[in-house]
N, C-alpha and C positions, 0 to 999 in steps of 0.2 A: 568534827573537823571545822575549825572555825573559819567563818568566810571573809574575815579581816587580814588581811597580810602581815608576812611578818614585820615589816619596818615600820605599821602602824600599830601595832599590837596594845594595848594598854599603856598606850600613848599621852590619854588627855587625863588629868588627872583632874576631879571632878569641883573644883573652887566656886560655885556656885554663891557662896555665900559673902565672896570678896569682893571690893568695887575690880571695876564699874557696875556689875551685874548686882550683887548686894541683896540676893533673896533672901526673907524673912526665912527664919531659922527650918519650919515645917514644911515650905515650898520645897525649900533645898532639897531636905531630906527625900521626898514625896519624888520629885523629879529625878533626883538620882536611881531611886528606885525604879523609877520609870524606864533608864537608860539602862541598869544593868539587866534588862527584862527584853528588853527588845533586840532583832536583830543584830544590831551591830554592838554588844554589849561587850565584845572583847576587844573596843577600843577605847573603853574607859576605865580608869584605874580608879585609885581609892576615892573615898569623899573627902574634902579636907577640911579642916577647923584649925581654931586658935585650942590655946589647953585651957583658956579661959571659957569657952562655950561647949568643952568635952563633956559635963557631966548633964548638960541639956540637950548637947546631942545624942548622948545615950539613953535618956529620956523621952524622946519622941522616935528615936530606935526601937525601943521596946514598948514602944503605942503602935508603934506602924508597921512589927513584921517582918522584930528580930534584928540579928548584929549587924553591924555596920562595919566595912572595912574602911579604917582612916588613916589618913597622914596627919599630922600635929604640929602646924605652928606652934613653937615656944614664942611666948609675947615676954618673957623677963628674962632673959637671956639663961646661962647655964645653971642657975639655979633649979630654974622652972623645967628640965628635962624630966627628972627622977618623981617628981608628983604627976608626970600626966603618962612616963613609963607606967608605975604603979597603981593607977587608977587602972589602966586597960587589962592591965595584971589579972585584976581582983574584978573588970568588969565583966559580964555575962553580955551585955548588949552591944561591947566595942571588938574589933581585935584593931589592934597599933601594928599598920605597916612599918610605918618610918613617923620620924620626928623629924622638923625641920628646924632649922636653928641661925638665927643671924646676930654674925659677930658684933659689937655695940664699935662707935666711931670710935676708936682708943689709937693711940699715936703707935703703941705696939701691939698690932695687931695678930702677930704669931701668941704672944705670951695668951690675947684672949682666943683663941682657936686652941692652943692647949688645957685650957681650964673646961672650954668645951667638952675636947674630947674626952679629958680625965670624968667629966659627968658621966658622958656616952659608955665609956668605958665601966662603970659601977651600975650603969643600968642595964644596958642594953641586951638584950638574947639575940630573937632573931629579927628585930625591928632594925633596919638601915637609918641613917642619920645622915641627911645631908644640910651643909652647914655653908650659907650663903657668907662669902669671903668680902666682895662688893670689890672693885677693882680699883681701889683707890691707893694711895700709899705703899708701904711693904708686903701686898696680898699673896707675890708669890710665895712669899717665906711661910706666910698662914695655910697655902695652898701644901706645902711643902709638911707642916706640922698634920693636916688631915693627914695626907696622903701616908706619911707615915704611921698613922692612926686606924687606916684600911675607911676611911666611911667617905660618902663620896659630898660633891660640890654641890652649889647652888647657885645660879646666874640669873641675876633679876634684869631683864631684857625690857622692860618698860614701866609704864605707872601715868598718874594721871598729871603728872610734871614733865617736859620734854628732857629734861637732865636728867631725869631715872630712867632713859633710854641709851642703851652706849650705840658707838661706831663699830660699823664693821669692823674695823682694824681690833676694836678692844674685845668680841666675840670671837675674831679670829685668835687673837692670842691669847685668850681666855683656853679655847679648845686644843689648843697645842700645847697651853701648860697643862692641862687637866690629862690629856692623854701623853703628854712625855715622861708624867709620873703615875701611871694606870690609877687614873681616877676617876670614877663612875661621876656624871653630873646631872641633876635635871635644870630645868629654868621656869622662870615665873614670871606674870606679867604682861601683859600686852603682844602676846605670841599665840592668839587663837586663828589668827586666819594664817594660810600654807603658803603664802608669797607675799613676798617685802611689797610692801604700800605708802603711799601717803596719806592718812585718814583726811576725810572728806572733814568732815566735824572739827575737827581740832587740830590739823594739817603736821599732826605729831607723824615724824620716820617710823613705822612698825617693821621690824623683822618679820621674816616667814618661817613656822615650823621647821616647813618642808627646804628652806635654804640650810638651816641649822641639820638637819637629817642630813644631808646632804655636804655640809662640809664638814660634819664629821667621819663621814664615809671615806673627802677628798684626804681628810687630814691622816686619816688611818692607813691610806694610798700612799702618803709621802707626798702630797703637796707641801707647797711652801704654805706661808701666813698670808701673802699678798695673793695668790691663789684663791686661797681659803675667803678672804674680805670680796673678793672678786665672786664670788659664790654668795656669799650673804648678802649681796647689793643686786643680783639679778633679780628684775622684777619680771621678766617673761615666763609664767605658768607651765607654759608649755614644754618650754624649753629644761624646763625644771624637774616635767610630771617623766619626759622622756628618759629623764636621768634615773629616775626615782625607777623607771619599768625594767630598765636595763641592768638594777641591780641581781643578783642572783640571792634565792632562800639564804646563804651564808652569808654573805654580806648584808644582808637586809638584819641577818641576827646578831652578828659582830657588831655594828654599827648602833643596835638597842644595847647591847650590852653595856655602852658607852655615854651615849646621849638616853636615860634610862625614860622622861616623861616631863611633861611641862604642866605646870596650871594655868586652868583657864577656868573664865567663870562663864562661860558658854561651853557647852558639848556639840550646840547643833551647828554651829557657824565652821569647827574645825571640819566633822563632818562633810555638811554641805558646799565645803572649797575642796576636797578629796573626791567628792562625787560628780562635779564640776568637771573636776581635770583628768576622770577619767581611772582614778586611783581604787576607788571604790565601787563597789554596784551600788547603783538606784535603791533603796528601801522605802 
């Protein structure tokens, strides 16, 4: 019985290797191992990589102690899905959860989410594909070419630029497109700690996980969008962690179903703000 709840469940998806955090390749690995070994190990999801570092991650895989479960950055857009599908195919040290995929700047952004899928489609078995739309220009229509494609979203919620950071308003209707068309999403980026901040360091806006959990739960209620933005901008913990307790086992699972996991290149900061609030026990 796992002692992780369900609305954290294999939640953090283990990016270790990304900035800001930027661990040398065998930390990574070494550390993650660490995390899927300990107590709270069913609130970490896959290890993530580019397909550019797959065949060295599976090499210090099979030094350290066996397969590795991974997501896949594609770094060359739809070409690059079907070589690092087919590596994991044929690899003994890898299994491939998902591949992640972001659409290149192009003025017709549906036409490349179709080229996407049509990869995803020639490759894919039981590996999910989610394909970062980016919210700029004609996204819904791209949103629109996924969704009829069955694979779900991707929301890059910050980075080390304050413009790869959106507003609440564009998280909020980010979530009300993705679920008006039942499409599964996760997000990346700058979304390790559980409540909206202003970082100390670099006075960049950070989203809160636990906001993002949370108006996806409102938005599946039938909140409005300005509801929903009203939700993503609360920075009182508390008032956040109460919501979060009040949810019931079914809702906490619906609500995964939709907002499926985020990368982070920290596992213990998401952690230790869940433990903080009350959400988590002590380990």
């Amino acid at each position: 019985m796992s002692t992780i709840p369900a609305l954290f469940r294999h939640l953090v998806d283990d990016a270790a290797m990304f900035p800001p955090g930027e661990l040398p390749l065998a930390a990574a690995v070494a550390a993650h191992r660490e995390h899927r070994q300990a107590e709270y190990a069913d609130l970490v999801g896959p290890f993530v990589c580019t397909d550019e570092d797959l065949m060295k991650v599976a090499a210090e895989a099979r030094a350290s102690g066996g397969p590795l479960e991974v997501s896949v950055v594609i770094t060359g857009g739809a070409g690059g899905i079907e070589p690092a599908v087919r590596y994991g195919d044929r690899s003994a040290d890898l299994v491939v959860k998902a591949i992640e995929v972001r659409l290149r700047a192009e003025d017709d952004l549906s036409r490349n989410a179709l080229r996407v899928v049509r990869a995803c489609d020639d490759c894919l078995d039981e590996e999910n594909a989610f394909v970062e739309i980016g919210l700029d220009g004609a996204w819904e229509r791209a949103l629109d070419v996924v969704a009829d494609a069955g694979y779900a979203a991707k929301l890059r919620t910050g980075g080390l630029d304050p413009s790869l950071f959106p507003t609440a308003e564009q998280v909020a209707a980010f979530i009300t497109a993705c679920l008006d068309r039942e499409v599964a999403f996760k997000c990346t980026a700058g979304l390790h700690n559980a409540v909206r901040h202003t970082a100390a360091d670099t006075g960049f806006e950070h989203h809160g996980f636990l906001n993002v959990l949370l108006a996806t739960r409102a938005s599946l209620d039938g909140s409005s969008q300005d509801e929903l933005a009203a939700l993503l901008e609360t920075r009182d913990g508390g008032t956040l962690a109460a919501k979060a307790l009040e949810l019931s086992e079914e809702q906490a699972v619906s609500t995964r179903r939709w907002f499926t996991s985020f990368g982070s290149c920290s596992i213990d900061e998401p952690r230790h703000d869940l433990t903080a609030l009350g959400l988590l026990e002590a380990k």
